[in-house]
VOLUM-155299 format. One record per residue (C-alpha): x, y, z. Coordinates in steps of 0.1 Angstrom, whole numbers, padded with zeros to 4 digits. Layout:
<nodes>
NODE	X	Y	Z
NODE	X	Y	Z .
...
</nodes>
This chain:
<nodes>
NODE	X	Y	Z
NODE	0412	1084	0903 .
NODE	0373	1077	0890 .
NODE	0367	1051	0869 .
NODE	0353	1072	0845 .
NODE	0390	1084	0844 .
NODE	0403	1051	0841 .
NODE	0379	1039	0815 .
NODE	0394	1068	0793 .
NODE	0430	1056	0805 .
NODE	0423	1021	0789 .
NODE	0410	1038	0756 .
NODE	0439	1055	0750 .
NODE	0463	1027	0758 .
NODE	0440	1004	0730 .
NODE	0442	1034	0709 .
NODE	0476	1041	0713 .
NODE	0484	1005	0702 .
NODE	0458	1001	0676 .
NODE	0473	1030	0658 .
NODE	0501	1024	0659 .
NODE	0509	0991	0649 .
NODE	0516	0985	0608 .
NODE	0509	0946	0606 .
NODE	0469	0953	0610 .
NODE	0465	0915	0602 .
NODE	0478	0902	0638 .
NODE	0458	0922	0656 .
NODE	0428	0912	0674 .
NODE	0400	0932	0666 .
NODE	0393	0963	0684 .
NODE	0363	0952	0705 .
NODE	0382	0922	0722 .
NODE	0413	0937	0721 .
NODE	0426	0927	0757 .
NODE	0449	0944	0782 .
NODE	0472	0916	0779 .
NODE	0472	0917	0742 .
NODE	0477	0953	0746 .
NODE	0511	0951	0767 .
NODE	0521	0917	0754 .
NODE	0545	0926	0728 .
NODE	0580	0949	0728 .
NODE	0566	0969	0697 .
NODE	0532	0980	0715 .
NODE	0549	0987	0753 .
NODE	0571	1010	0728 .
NODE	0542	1023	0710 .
NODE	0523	1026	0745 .
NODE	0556	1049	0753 .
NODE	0555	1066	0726 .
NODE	0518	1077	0734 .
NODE	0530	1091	0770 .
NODE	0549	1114	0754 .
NODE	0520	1124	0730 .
NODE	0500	1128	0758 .
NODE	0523	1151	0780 .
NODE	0524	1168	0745 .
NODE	0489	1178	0746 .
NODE	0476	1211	0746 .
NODE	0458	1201	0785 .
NODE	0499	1202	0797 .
NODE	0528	1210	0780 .
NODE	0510	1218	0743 .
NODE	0499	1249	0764 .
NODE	0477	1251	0791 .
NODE	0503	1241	0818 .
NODE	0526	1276	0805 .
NODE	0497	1296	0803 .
NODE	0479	1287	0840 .
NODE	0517	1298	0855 .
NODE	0517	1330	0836 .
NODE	0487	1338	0849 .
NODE	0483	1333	0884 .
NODE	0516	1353	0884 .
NODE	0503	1382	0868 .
NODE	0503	1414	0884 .
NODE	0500	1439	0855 .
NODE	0528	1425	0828 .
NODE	0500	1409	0810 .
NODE	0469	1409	0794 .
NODE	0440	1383	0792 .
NODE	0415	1395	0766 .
NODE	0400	1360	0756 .
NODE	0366	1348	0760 .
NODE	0373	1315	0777 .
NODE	0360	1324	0816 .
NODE	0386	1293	0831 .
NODE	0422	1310	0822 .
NODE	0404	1341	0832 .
NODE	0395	1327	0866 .
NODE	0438	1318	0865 .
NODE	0440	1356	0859 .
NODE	0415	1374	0885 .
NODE	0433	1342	0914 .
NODE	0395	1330	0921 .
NODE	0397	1297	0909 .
NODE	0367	1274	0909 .
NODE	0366	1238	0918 .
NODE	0348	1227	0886 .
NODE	0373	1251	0862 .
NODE	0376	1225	0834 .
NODE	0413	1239	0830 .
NODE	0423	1226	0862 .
NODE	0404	1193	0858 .
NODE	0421	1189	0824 .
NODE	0456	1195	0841 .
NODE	0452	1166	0868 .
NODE	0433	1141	0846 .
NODE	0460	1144	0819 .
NODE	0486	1141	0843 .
NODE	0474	1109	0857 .
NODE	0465	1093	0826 .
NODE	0503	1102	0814 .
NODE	0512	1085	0848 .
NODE	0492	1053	0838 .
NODE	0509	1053	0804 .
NODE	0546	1055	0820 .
NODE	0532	1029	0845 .
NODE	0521	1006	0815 .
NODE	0554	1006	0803 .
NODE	0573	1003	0838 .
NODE	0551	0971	0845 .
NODE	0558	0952	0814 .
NODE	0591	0956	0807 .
NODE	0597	0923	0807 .
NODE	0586	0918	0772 .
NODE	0613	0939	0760 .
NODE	0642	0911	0751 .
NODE	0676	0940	0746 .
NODE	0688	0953	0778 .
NODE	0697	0986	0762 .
NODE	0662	0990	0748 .
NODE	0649	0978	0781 .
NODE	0671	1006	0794 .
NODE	0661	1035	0775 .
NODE	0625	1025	0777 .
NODE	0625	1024	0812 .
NODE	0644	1055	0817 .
NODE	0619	1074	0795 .
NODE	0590	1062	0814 .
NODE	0608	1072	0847 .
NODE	0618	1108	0835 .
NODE	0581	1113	0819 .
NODE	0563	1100	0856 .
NODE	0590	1121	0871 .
NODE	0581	1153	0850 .
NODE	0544	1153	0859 .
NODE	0549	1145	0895 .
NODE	0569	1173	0893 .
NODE	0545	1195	0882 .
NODE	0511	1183	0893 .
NODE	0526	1190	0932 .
NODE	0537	1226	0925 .
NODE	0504	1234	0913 .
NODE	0484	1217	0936 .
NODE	0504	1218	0968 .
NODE	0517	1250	0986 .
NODE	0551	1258	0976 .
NODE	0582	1238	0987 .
NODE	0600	1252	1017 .
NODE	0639	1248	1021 .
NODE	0640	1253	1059 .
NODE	0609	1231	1068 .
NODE	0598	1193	1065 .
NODE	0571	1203	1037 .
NODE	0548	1172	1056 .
NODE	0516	1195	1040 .
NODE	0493	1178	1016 .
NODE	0509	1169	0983 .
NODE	0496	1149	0954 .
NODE	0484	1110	0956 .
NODE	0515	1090	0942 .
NODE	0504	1062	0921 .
NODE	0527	1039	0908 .
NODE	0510	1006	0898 .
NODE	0496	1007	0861 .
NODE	0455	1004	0854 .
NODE	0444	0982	0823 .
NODE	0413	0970	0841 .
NODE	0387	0982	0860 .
NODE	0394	0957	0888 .
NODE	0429	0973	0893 .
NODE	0417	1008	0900 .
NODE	0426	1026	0934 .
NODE	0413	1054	0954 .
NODE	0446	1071	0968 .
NODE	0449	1097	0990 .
NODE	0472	1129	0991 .
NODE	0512	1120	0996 .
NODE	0532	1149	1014 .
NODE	0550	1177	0994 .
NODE	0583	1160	1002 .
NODE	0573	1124	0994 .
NODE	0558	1138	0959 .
NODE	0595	1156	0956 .
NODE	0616	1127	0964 .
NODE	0594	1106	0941 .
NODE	0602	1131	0912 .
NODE	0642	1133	0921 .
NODE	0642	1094	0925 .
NODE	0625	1088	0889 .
NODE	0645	1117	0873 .
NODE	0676	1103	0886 .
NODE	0672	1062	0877 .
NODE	0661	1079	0842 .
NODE	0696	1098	0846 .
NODE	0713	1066	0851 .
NODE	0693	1046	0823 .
NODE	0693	1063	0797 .
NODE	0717	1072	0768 .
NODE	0733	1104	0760 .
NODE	0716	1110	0728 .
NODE	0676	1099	0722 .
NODE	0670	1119	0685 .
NODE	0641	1141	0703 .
NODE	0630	1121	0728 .
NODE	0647	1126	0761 .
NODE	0678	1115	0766 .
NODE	0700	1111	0807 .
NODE	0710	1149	0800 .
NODE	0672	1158	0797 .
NODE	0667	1140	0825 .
NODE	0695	1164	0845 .
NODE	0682	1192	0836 .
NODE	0649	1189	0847 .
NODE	0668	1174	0883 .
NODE	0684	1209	0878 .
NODE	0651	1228	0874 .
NODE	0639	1207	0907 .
NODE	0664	1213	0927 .
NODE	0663	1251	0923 .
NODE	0629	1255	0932 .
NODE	0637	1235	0960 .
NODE	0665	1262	0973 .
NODE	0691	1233	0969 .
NODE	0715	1254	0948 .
NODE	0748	1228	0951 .
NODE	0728	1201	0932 .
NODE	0715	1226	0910 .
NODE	0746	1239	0903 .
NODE	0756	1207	0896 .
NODE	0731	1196	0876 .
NODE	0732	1222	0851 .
NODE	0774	1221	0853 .
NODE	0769	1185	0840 .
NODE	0743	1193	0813 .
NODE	0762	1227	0797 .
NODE	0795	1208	0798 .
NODE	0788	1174	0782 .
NODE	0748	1174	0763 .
NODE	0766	1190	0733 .
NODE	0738	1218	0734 .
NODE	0746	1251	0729 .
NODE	0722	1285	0731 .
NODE	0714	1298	0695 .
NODE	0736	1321	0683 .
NODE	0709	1344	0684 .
NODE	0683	1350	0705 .
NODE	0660	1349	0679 .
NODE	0671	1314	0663 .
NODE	0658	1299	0697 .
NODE	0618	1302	0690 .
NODE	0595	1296	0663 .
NODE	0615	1263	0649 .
NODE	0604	1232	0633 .
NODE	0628	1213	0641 .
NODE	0649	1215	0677 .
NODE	0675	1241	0672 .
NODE	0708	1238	0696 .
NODE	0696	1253	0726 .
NODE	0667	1227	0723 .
NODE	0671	1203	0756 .
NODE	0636	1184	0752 .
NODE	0611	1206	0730 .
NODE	0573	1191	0723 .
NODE	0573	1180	0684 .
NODE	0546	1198	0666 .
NODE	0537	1192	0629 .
NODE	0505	1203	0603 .
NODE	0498	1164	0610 .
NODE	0502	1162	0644 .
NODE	0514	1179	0680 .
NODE	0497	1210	0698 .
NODE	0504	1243	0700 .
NODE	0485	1259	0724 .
NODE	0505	1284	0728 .
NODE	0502	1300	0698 .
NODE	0464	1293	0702 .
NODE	0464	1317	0731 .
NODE	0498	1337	0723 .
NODE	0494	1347	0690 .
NODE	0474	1368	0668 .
NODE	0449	1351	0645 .
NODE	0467	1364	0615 .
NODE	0495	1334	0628 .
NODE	0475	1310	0635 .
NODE	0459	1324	0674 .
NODE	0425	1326	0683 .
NODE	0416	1366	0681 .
NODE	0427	1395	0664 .
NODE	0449	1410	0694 .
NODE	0460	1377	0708 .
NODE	0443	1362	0739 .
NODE	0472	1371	0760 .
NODE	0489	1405	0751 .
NODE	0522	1419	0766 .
NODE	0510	1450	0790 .
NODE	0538	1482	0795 .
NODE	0548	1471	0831 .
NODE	0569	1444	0815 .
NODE	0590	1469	0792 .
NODE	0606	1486	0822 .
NODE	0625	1450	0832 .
NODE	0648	1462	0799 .
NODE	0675	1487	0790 .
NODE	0684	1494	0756 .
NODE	0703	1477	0738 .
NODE	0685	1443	0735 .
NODE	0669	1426	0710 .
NODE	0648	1406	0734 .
NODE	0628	1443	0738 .
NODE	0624	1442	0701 .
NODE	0610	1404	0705 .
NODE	0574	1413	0698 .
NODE	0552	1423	0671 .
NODE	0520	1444	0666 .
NODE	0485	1430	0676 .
NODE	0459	1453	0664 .
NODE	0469	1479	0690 .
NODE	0486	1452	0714 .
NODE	0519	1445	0718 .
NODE	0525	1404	0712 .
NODE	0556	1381	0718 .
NODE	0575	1366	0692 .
NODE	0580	1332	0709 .
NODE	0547	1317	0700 .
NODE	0541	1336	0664 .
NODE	0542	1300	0644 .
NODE	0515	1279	0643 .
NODE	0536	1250	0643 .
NODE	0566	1252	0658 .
NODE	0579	1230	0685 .
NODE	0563	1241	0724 .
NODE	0597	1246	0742 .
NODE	0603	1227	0774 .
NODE	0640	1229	0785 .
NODE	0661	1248	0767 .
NODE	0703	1253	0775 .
NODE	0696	1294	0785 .
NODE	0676	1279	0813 .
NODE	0706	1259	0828 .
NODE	0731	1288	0824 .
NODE	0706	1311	0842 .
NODE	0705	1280	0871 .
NODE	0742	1279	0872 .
NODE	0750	1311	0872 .
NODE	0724	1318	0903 .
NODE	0734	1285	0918 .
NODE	0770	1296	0919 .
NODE	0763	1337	0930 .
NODE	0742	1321	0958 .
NODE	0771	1296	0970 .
NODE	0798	1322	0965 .
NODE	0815	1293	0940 .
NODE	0824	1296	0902 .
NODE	0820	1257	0888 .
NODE	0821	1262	0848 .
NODE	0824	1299	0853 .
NODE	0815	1334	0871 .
NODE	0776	1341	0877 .
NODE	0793	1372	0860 .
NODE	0803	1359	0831 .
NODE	0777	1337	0829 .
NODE	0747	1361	0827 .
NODE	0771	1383	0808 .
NODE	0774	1358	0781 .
NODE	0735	1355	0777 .
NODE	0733	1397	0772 .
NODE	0758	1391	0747 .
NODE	0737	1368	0727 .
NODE	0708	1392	0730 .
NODE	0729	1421	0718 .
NODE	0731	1443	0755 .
NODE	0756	1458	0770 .
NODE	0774	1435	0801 .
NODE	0765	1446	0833 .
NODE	0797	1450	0857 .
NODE	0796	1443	0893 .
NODE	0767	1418	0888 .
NODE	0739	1412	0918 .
NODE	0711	1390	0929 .
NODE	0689	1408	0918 .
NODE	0707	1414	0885 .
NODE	0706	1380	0876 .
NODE	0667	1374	0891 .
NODE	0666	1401	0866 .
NODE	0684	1387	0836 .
NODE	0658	1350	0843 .
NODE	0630	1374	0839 .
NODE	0638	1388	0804 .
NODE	0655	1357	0790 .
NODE	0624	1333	0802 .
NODE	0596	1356	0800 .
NODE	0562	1336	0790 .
NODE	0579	1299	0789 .
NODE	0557	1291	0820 .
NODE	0584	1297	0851 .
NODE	0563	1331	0869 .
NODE	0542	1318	0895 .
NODE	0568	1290	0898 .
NODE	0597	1317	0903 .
NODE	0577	1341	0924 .
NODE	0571	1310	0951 .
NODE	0604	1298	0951 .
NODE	0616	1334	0958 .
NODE	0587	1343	0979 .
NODE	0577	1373	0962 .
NODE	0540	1384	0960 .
NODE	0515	1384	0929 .
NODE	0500	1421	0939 .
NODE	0487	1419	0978 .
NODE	0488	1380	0975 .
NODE	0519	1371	0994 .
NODE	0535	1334	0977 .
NODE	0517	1309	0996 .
NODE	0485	1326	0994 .
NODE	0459	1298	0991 .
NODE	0445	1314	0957 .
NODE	0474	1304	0940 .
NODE	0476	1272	0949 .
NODE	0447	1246	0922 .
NODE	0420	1234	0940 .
NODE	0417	1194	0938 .
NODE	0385	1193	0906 .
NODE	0355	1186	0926 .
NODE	0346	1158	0903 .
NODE	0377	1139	0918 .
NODE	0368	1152	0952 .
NODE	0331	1136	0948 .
NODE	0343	1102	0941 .
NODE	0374	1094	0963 .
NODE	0368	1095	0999 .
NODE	0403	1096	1003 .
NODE	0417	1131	0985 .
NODE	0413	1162	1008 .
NODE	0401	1195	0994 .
NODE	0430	1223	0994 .
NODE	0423	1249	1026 .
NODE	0401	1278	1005 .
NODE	0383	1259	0981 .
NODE	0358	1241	1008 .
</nodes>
């Protein structure tokens, strides 16, 4: 990390606190506000907290930019990109550039969100309740776990069940920065050290925190994104598991219409962990990019448009065909019509897609049939049940369900599929390191194509 990176890291930890503290009159003023007087009190490590979260929130990660990079490096004809921004277009055409500010975005977000769970992590000691030391320390696990998660499957080539995945992963940093003096100059960890650090985070979060956490996330968030983990790692038991665990016991429960799971305010049933968006506050950078201007997007047709190739995936009935609306002679999807509605991040379809696959893959039937399972979701979409169910089927059946909710180029390398003539580990679709961070650490090598 630069320390023009970590200068910005200490100004949003100050700002995090400053704004967030009501009692304005025991607080030091802002230009000798110190690190220690930053972290030195429960309420500000929990304010600090609360920023992580805000920051994972932003449109650089999960506000947006994180769904829309996956959609399109996967794309191979299912979608459009008709905006004027060149960097999502470089995503698009798979000739990334070291100085795309997307990218740079993406990896200096995730660190900084890193720091701020780090913050917390180190100063827990300030926190007097062992419940609330708990919680706080299991949210600050599960949201370093998250972006380890997904800073090493965009930046590292994909995870492979049947080899020791020793290739260049991310740098793992797990000591906070308040202070110049602290910062470090890390090199790359392997792909399976970056993975076991995500599992070991997700599951101590698992173990930490409560079952309910009002939106914030709670142990069966923390499962579910295990889940999620362990079926891009081919590890379909534990998945299987995972999700078992997080159906039968979270208490959430897909919409009873397909419909009723986008567009909300508030989290709906199916709602896992969703991103809080308000008029006052939150991003929704999907909408930017996935919506018409009329709703709130950035151009008349929508910067991303839904091409025909996609159609052919469906069979009528189902409403999730009729799940898009009218761009000025595009077709749009629904999912991302209002301006400020929660950004989705795990939702309950997800982990009945995982079990089911989990369970056709292991020739087992925890909770129930893949059959059943993925018949169950066609139900809720108003199609017909499909007898005799396959692979492919239910490959299928993720596709529809999930479509645009940032799992293609994810899905396509964990299945080893191709994006056009690229085959899934082609070094194009893997982000190169930003060159900025490349210039000032020694220690970070540059991904194989980008030199």
């Amino acid at each position: 990390m630069k320390t023009t990176y970590i200068n910005r890291i200490i100004l949003s930890l100050l700002t995090v606190v400053l704004i967030s503290c009501a009692d304005n009159l025991n607080l030091e003023p802002e230009q000798s506000l110190t690190p220690d007087a930053a972290t030195g009190s429960e309420k500000n490590i929990q304010n600090i907290l609360t920023g992580a979260y805000d920051l994972a929130g932003q449109g650089e990660l999960y506000g947006g930019q994180i769904y829309l990079a996956s959609e399109l490096l996967a794309n191979d004809g299912e979608i459009f990109w008709g905006g004027t921004f060149s960097q999502p277009g470089e995503f698009n055409r798979k000739r990334i550039t070291t100085t795309n500010s997307f990218v740079a975005d993406l990896w200096i977000e995730g660190y900084e969100t890193i720091n701020q769970a780090n913050i917390v992590l180190d100063n827990l000691n300030v926190v007097t309740e062992d419940s609330d030391k708990n919680r706080m320390e299991g949210e600050a696990k599960f949201i370093r776990g998250m972006m380890y998660f997904e800073l090493v499957r965009f930046f590292a080539q994909p995870y492979e069940t049947t080899q020791a995945n020793n290739g260049l992963g991310v740098p793992i940093v797990l000591n906070s920065v308040t202070d110049a003096s602290q910062i470090e100059f890390p090199s790359r960890s392997t792909i399976s050290e970056v993975y076991s650090q995500a599992i070991n985070d997700l599951t101590d979060a698992y173990n930490l925190l409560p079952e309910s956490n009002e939106e914030f996330a709670d142990k069966y968030t923390a499962e579910a994104l295990l889940a999620r983990i362990y079926l891009q790692q081919g590890n379909y038991p534990a998945a299987r598991d995972a999700a078992n665990d997080v159906i039968e016991n979270s208490g959430h429960v897909i919409t009873t219409t397909y419909e009723g799971a986008f567009n909300n305010e508030f989290n709906s049933t199916e709602d896992i962990l969703a991103w809080q968006v308000t008029a006052q506050d939150g991003i929704n950078d999907m909408n930017t990019y996935w919506s018409t201007r009329e709703f709130g997007g950035r151009s008349l047709t929508a910067d991303v448009s839904i091409e025909l190739p996609y159609f052919d995936y469906f069979t009528v009935p189902d409403d999730r065909m009729d799940f898009f609306y009218e761009g000025n002679g595009t077709d749009v999807t629904t999912k991302w019509q209002a301006q400020f509605a929660n950004v989705l991040f795990i939702r309950v379809a997800e982990m009945h897609l995982i079990r089911a696959e989990s369970n056709f893959r292991e020739g087992t039937g925890v909770g129930m049939s893949a059959e059943d399972e993925i018949n169950a979701i066609r139900t809720r979409a108003n199609a017909d049940p499909i007898p005799g169910i396959t692979l492919q089927d239910i490959l299928d059946e993720r596709k529809r369900e999930l479509a645009f909710e940032g799992f293609a180029i994810h899905d396509i390398k964990r299945l080893h599929l191709n994006v056009g003539n690229l085959p899934y580990n082609d070094e194009s679709l893997v982000l190169p390191i930003p060159q900025r961070d490349i210039d000032t650490n020694d220690n970070l090598e540059q991904n194989p194509g980008y030199n």
